[in-house]
C-alpha positions in Angstrom: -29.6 -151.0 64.5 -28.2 -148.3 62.4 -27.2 -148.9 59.0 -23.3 -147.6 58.3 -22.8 -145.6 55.4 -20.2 -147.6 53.3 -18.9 -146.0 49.9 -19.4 -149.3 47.5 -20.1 -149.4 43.8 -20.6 -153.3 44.1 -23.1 -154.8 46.4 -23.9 -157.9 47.1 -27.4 -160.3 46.0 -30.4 -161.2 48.7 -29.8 -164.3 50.2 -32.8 -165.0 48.6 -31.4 -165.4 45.0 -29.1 -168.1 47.0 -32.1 -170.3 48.8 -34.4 -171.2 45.8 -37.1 -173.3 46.2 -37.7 -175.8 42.7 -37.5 -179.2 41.5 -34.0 -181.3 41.1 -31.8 -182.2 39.3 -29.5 -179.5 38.6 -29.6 -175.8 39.3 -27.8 -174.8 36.8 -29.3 -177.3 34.0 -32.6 -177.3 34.6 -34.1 -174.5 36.8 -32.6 -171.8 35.5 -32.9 -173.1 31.8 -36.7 -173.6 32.5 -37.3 -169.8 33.8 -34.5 -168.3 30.7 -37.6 -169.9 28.6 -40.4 -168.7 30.6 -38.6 -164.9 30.5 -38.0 -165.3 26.6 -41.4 -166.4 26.2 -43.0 -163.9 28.0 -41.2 -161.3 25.8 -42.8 -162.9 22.5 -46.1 -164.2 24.0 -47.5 -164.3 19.8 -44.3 -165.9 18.6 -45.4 -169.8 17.4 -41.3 -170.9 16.9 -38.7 -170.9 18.6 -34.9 -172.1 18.5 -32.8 -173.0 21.6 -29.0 -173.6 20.9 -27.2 -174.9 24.0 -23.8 -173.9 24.3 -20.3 -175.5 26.1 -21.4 -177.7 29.6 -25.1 -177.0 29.3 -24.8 -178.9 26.2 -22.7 -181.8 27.0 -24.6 -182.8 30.0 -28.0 -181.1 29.0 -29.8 -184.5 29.0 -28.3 -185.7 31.6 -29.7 -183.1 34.0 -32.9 -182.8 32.0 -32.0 -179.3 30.3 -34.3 -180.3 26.9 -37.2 -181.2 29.3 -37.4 -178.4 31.0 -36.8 -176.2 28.1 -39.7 -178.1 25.7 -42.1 -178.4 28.6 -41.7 -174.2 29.1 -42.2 -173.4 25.6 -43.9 -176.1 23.5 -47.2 -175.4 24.9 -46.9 -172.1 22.9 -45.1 -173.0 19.7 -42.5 -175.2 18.1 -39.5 -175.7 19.6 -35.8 -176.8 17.8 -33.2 -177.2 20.0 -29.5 -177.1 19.0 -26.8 -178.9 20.8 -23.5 -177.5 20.5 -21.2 -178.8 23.3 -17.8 -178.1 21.7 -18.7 -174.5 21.6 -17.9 -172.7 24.7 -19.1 -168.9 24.9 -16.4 -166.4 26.2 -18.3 -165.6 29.4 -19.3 -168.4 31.0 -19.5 -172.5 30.6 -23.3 -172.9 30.4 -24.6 -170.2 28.0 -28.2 -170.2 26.1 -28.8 -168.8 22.5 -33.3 -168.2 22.4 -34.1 -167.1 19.0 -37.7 -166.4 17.9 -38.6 -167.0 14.8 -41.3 -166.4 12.2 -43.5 -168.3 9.9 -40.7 -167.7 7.1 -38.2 -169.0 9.4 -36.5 -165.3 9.8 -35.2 -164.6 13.5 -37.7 -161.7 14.9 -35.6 -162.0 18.0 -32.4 -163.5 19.3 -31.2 -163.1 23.3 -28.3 -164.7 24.8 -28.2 -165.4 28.5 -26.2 -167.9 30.9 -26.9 -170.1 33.5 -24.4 -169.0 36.2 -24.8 -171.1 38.6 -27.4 -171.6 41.7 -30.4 -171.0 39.1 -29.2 -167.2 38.6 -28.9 -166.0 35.0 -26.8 -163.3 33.7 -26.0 -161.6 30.6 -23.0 -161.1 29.5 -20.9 -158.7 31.5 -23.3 -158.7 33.8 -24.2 -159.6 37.3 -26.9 -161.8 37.7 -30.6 -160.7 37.3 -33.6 -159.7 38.7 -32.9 -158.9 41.7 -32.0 -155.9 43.7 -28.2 -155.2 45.4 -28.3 -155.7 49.2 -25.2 -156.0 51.1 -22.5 -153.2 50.9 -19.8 -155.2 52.0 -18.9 -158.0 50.2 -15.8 -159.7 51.9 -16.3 -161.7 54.9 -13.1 -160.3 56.7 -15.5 -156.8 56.0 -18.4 -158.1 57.6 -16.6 -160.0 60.6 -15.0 -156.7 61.3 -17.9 -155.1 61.2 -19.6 -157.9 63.6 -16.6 -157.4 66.0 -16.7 -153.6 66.2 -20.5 -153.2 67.1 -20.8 -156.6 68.7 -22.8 -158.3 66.6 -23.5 -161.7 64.8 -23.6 -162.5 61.2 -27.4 -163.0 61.6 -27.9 -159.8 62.6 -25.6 -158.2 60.0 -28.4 -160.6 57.5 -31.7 -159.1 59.2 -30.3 -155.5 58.8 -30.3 -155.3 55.4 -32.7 -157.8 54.7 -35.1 -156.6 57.1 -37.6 -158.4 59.5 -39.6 -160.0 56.8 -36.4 -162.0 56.1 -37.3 -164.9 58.8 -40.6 -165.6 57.0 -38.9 -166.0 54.0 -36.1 -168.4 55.9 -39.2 -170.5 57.6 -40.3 -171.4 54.9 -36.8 -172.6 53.5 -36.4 -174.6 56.3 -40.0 -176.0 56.1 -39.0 -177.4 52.5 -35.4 -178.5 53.6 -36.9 -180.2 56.3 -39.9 -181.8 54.2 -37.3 -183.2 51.9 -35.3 -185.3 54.2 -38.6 -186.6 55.5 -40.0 -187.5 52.3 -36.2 -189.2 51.4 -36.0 -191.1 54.4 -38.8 -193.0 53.4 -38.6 -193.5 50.1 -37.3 -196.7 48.4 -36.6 -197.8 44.8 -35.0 -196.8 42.4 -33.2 -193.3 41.0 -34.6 -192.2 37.3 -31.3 -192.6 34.2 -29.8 -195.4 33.0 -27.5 -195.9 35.7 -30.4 -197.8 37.7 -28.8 -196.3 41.3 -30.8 -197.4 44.0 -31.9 -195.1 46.6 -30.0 -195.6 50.0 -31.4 -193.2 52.7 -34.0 -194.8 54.1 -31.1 -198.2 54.8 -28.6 -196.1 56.0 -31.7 -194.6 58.3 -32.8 -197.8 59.7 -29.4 -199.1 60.0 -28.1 -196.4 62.1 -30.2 -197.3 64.9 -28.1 -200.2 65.6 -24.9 -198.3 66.3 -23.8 -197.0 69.3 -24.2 -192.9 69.8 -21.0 -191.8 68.1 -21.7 -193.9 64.7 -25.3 -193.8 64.6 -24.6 -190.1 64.4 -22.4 -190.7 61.7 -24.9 -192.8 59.9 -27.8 -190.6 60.6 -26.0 -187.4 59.0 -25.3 -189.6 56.0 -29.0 -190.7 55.6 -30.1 -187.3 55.8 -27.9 -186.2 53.4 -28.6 -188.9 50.7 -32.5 -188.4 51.3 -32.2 -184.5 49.9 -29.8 -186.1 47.1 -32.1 -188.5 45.7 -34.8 -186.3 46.4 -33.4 -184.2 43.9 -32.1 -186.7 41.7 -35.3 -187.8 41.0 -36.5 -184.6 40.5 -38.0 -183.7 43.4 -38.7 -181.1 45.6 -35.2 -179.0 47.0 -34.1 -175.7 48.2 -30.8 -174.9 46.3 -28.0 -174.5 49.0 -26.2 -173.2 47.5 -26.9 -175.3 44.4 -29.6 -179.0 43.4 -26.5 -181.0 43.2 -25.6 -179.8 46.7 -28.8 -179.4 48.0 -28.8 -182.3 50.5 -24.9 -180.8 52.8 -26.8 -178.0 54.8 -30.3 -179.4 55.1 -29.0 -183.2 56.5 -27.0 -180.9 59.2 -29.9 -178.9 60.3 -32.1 -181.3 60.3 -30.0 -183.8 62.4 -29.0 -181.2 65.4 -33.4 -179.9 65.2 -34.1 -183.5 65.9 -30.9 -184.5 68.3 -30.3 -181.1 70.0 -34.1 -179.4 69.9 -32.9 -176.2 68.3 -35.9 -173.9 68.1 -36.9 -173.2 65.0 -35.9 -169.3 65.4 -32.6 -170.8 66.2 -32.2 -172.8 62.9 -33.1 -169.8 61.2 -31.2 -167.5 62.2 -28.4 -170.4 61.2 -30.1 -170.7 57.2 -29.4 -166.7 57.5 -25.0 -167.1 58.6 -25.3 -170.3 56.2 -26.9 -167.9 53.5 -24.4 -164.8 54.1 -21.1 -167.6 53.8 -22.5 -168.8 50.3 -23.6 -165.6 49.0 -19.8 -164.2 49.9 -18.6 -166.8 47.1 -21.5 -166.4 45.2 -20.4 -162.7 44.8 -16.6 -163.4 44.6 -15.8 -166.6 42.9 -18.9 -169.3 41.8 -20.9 -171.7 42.8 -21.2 -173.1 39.3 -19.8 -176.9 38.5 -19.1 -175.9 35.1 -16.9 -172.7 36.2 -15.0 -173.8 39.2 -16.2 -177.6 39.8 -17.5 -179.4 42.1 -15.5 -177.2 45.1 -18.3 -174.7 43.9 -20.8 -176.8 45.0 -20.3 -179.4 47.6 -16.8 -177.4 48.8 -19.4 -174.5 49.1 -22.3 -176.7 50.6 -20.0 -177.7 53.8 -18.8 -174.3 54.5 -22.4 -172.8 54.9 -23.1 -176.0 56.8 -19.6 -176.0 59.0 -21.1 -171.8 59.9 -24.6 -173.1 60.3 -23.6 -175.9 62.8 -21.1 -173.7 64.7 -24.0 -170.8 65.1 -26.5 -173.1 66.3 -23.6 -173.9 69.2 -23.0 -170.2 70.4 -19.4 -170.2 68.4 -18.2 -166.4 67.8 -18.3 -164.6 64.6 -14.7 -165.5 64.4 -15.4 -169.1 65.0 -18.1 -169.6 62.3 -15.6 -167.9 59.9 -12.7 -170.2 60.6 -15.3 -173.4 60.5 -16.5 -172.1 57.3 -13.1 -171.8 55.9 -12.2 -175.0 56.6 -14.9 -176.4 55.1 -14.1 -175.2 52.0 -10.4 -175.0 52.0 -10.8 -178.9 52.4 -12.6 -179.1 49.3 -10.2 -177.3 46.9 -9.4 -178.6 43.6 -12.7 -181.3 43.8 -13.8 -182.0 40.4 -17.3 -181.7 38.6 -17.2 -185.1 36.5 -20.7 -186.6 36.9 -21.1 -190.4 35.1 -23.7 -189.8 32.3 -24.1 -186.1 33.3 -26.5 -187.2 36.2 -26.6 -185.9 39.2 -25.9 -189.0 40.9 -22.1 -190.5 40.6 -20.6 -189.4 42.7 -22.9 -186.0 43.6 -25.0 -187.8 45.8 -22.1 -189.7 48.0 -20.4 -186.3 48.2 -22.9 -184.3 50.1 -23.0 -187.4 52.7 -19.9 -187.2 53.2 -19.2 -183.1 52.9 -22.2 -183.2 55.6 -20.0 -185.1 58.5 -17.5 -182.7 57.1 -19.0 -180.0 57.8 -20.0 -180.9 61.7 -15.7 -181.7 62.0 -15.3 -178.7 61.0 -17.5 -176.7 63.8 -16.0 -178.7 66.3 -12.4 -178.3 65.3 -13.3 -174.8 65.1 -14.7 -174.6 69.0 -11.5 -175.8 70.1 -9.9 -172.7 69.1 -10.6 -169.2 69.8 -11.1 -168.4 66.1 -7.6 -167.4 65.5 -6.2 -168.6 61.8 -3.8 -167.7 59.4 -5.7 -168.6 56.0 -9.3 -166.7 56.2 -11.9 -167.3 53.9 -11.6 -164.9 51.8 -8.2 -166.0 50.8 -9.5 -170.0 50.1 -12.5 -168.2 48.1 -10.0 -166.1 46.1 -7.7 -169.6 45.6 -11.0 -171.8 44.8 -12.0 -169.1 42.2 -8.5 -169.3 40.3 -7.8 -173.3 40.8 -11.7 -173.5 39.0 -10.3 -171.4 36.4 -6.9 -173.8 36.1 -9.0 -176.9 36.0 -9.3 -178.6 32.1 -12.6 -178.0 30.9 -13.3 -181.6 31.1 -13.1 -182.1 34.6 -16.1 -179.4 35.1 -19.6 -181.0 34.3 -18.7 -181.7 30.7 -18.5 -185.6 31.4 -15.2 -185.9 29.3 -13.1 -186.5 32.6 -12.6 -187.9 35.0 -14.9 -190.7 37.0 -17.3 -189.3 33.9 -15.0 -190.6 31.2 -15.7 -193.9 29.0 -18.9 -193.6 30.5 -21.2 -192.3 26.9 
């Protein structure tokens, strides 16, 4: 396939910087916190003390989502660490921002970097993009790509593998290999959730239970299972592939994984899905957020659905035009949703959502292969809306636990 030559000073992230394999429980909090400290700490490999001041969300649910944990356990081994809490302070840029100092044995800062946690487990400076790694995709609007799909007759896979090259389906077996090992490993797992709020794990009930439904419901209750498996997998720290984000990490896998067992996809065929699912998240990656703390919780779960709702509707032959209407119904059906985790855990209500966004997100595909992909609200217009009703929200309604089902709760 030739590659057009589009005039565009903006490109668009790998998928790859969207898919990121780590531990739970929050993108944002704790995996991209973690590798800030490891980057910091790799530029002063003799520095014995540090200071980390947390800023705005990162702060006020920091322990909560284990942000002190995986900051310590990055840089104690080297030095001492003081960590500053400062949740009433919001930085201009963005909710979740990081202040690393390193410091001498007078106490004088040798070194001071500020960086934020944008979302996903990406970090950016200020003004900037995120970092490390390289610009991919000249276009950047899904109406652009979905024209460009219809004009040369191909699918948004495709459109994925040509700028990402061949070597992009190794990279989305694996993925899937760690989606799938999560549901597996969360379906039979009892007990209960780490934090205070002593949640019990549900997946491996709702699993069992499901088998005495007829069809229709024990589909139902199967996509929920599968769902809450990744959830507390990642809740308890476990093992996840961010999609787009930890807190939303169980929407696309429990859909996946349930038409692989039901409908015998291939596993070529589920990739090629990960890579449509990928492009839909990595348009609002690029355009809007997929942080909680920016936009809420329509960031994440919202977002979560609508890779799922163009995952499911690739896997069953739906046109380019199709996937892009079942994608922006999955999201415009999330707009305005909150980010008010109880104790700033990602359990209440994070782990019920993605059970429910992932039956969402299978309405959605077949609403969507009723119709011959004609609609009058596309999705870059919900994107553009979800971007500026995130902005609108009160801070306390995203991932400060102030408002809210989070409030009363400290």
């Amino acid at each position: 396939m030739r590659k057009e030559n589009y005039i565009n000073t903006e490109y668009m992230k790998s998928i790859k910087e969207l898919y990121r394999i780590g531990t739970g429980p929050s993108s944002s909090h704790t995996m991209a916190p973690r590798r800030a400290a490891e980057i910091f700490q790799h530029r002063h490999p003799e520095c014995e003390h540090f200071r980390v001041t947390l800023y705005g969300s990162l702060a006020a649910t920091g322990k909560g989502h284990l942000t002190d944990v995986a900051i310590l356990d990055t840089l104690k081994p080297h030095g001492t660490v003081e960590l500053v809490w400062e949740s009433s302070t919001f930085l201009p840029f963005h909710p979740n921002g990081m202040r690393f100092e390193a410091l001498d044995g007078e106490g004088n800062i040798v070194d001071s970097w500020v960086v934020y946690s944008v979302g996903g487990g990406a970090l950016a400076e200020e003004g900037s993009r995120p970092i490390e790694s390289a610009d991919i995709y000249p276009l950047t609007k899904l109406n652009d790509i979905l024209a460009w799909c219809t004009q040369n007759g191909r699918t948004f896979w495709e459109y994925v593998e040509m700028y990402e090259g061949k070597e992009i389906w190794i990279f989305l077996s694996k993925i899937w290999r760690v989606m799938r090992e999560a549901v597996e490993r969360g379906i039979e797992t009892d007990g209960v959730i780490p934090g205070p709020l002593n949640l019990p794990r549900r997946a491996m009930r709702y699993n069992v239970r499901a088998s005495g439904y007829k069809q229709s419901l024990q589909s139902r209750g199967l996509i929920f299972s599968y769902a809450l498996a990744v959830s507390e997998e990642n809740a308890s720290g476990g093992r996840i592939v961010t999609a787009p984000t930890c807190g939303s990490s169980g929407v696309l896998p429990a859909v996946l994984y349930h038409l692989w067992k039901t409908r015998e996809f291939s596993e070529q065929r589920i990739c090629r899905a990960l890579a449509t699912a990928g492009l839909i998240g990595n348009v609002v990656k690029h355009n809007a957020s997929i942080s909680g703390a920016e936009v809420g919780c329509q960031g994440e779960v919202g977002v979560a659905c609508a890779m799922a709702a163009a995952a499911a509707n690739q896997l069953f032959g739906g046109t380019p035009a199709q996937i892009e209407y079942a994608a922006e119904m999955g999201l415009e059906h999330h707009l305005g949703m909150t980010c008010d985790p109880i104790c700033g855990l990602v359990q209440i209500p994070c782990i019920e959502r993605n059970a429910y966004a992932a039956a969402r997100a299978l309405d959605a595909n077949l609403y969507s292969m009723y119709t011959d992909g004609n609609h009058r609200v596309s999705f870059d217009r919900v994107v553009e809306v979800m971007k500026q009703t995130g902005h609108d929200l009160p801070s306390i309604y995203k991932e400060t636990g102030e408002g809210g089902l989070a409030k009363d709760f400290y």
